[in-house]
N, C-alpha and C positions, 0 to 999 in steps of 0.2 A: 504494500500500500504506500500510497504517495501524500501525506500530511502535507506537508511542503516540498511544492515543485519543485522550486528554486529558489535563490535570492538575490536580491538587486542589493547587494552592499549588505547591509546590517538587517534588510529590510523581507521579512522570509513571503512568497505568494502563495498562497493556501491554496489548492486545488479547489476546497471548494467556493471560495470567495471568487477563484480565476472564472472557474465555471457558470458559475453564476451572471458575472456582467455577461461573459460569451450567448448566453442565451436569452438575456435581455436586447442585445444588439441584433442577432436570430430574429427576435419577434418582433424590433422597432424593425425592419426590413418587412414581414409579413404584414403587419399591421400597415405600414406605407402603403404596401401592395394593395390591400383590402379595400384604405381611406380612396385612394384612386379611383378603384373601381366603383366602389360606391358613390363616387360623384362628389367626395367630402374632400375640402383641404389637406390634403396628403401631409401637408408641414407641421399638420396637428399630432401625427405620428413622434416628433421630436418632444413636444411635450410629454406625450402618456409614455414615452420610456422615463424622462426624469424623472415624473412625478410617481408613476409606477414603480421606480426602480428603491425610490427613497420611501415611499409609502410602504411595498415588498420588508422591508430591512427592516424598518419602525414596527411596524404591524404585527411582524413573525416572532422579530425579539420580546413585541408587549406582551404577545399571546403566549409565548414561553415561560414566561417571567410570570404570567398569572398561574399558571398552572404548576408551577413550581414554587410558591410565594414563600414556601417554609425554609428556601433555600436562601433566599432575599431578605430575610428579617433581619434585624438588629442590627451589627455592625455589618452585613455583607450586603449594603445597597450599591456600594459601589462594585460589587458585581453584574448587578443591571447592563453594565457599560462594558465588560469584556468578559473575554472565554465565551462558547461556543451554546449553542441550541437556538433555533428557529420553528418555528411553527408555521406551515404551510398555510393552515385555515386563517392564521392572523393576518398573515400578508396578503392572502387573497382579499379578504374582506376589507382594510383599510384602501388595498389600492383600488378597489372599485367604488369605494364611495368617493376618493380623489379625483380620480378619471371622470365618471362620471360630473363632480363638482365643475372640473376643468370642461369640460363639453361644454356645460349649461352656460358659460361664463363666454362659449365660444359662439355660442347660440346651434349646438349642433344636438339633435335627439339623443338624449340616455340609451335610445335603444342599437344606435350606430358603434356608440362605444363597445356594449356589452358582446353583440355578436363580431362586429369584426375586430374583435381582439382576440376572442377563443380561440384560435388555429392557434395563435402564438401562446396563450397560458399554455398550451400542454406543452409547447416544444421546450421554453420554460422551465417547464416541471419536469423534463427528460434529461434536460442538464443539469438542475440540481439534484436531480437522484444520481446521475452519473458523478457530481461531487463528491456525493454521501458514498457513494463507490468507493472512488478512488481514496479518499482519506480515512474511511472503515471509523467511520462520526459516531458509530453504535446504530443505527438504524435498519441493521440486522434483523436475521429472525433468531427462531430457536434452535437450539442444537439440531443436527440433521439424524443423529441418533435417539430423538428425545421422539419423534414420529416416526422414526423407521424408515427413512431414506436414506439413500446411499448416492445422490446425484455426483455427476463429475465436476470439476469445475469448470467456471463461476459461480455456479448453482447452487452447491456448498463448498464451502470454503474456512478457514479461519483467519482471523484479523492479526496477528500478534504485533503489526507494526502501525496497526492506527493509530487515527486520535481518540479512540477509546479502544482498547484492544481487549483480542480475546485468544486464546490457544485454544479455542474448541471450533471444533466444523459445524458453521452454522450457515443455519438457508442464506442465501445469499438473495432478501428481497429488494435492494435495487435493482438488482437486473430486469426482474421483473416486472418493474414498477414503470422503469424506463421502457422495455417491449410495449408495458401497456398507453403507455401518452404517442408513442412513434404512429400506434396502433389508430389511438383515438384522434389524432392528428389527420393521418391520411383519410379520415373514416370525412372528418369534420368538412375536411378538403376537398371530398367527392361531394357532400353532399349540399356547401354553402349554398348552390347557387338554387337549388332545388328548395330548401326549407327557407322560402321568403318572406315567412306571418314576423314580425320581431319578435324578437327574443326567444323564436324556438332555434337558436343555434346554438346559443347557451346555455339553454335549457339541457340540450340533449348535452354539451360538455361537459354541465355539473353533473348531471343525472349519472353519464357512462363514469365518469372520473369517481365520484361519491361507489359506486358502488364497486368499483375494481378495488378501492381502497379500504371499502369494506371486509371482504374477504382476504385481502392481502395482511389486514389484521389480526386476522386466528394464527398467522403462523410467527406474530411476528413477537418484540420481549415486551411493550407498552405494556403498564399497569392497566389491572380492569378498574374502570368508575363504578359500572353497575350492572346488573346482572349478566355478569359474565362477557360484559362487553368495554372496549378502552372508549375513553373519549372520541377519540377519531372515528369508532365506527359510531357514537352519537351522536357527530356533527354530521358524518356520511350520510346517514339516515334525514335528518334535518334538512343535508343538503338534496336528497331525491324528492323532497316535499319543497322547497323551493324550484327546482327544477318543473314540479307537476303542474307548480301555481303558475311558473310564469307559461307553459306549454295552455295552459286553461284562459291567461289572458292576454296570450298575444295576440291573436285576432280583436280586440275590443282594442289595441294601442291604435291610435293614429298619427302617422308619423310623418310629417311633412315633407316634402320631397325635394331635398336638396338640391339649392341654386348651383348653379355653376363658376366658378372664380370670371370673374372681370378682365378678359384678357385687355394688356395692354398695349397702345399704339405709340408707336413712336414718331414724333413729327417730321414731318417728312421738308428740308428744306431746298 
């Protein structure tokens, strides 16, 4: 495993912090793509990577931080601010109330935002699992003998040189996690042009995404909340019920059909 790529001086680049902008810049490409075709200010696309990218980072860190508050108490606030854990669902959900902010302030529909960004969340989410790969972050599964598999590698494997390491052979769920966004990706890709009601692109993103990560849960170490199930699979669930609602109300949206940019002349002398 690869913690630290490399280093510029004194200065070490995290695999998964590298990987992360790389897939941010990934989807500010897609999403340009998307703004285009939809007829929207393509240069709006430079925005929702900033704001998306710092919303991403704020959001995941907040939502870690909640969930782990017994870690944070007393004198460890100033752990808040360094060493390692993200939370997917935090990031998601800040940077989409930003994005969306920044829309409304641009005068473009919330619902332009939501579906033509979703090609790029997954690719996103394929890089930063391929981080949580390469630096073996703990977001592993279970021992591969604790279910009675015997996969080859990468499938099981053991960490002993991660940022949280382990000497036991254990499922190796980013792999999987990654096949599944590559997957939901090209799925989303074939089908944008076809699912035109708003927000059911999204819909199907959260919906497919929520529930791969569902079951991606049984095999994985996350503590259970409640019956027998981790947080993430009771946000997952949450999330296939936001997914139904907006699939139920996207025909009732009306969405204005965006102008066209103002081409400009030049004087001719």
């Amino acid at each position: 495993m690869y913690p630290v790529l490399f280093r510029i001086g004194s200065f070490p680049v995290n695999a998964y912090g590298l990987l992360f902008v790389v897939g941010f810049f990934g989807g500010f490409f897609l999403i340009r793509r998307e703004f285009r075709v939809r007829g929207l200010p393509h240069d709006f696309a430079s925005t929702v990577l900033i704001i998306g990218m710092i919303s991403a980072i704020v959001g995941s860190r907040l939502f870690h931080v909640f969930e782990n508050l017994s870690d944070y108490s007393g004198g460890n606030l100033i752990n808040i601010f360094k060493g390692a854990g993200f939370s997917w669902y935090g990031g998601l959900l800040l940077s989409i109330a930003t994005t969306i902010y920044a829309a409304h302030r641009e005068n473009i529909h919330w619902s332009h935002v939501l579906d033509g960004c979703s090609p790029a969340v997954t690719i996103g989410y394929a890089f930063g699992r391929l981080g949580c790969f390469l630096s073996g972050d703990g977001c592993y599964g279970q021992p591969c003998s604790t279910i009675g598999v015997n996969w080859p590698s990468p499938f099981c494997m053991a960490f002993p040189n991660g940022a949280t390491p382990t000497v036991n052979v254990v499922i190796n769920t980013p792999i999987f996690e990654i096949a599944g966004a590559i997957a939901l990706f090209v799925y989303l890709e074939l089908m944008q042009r076809r699912l035109k009601t708003p927000t059911t692109l999204f819909a199907h993103m959260i919906i497919t995404h929520a529930v791969m990560r569902f079951f991606v849960e049984f095999i994985r170490i996350n503590p259970k909340l409640a019956l027998g199930l981790s947080q993430a699979q009771w946000l997952s669930i949450a999330g296939v019920g936001v997914g139904i609602w907006f699939i139920k109300m996207g025909p009732k949206i009306e969405v204005p059909v965006p102008k066209p940019p103002r081409k400009k002349f030049s004087k001719k002398r």
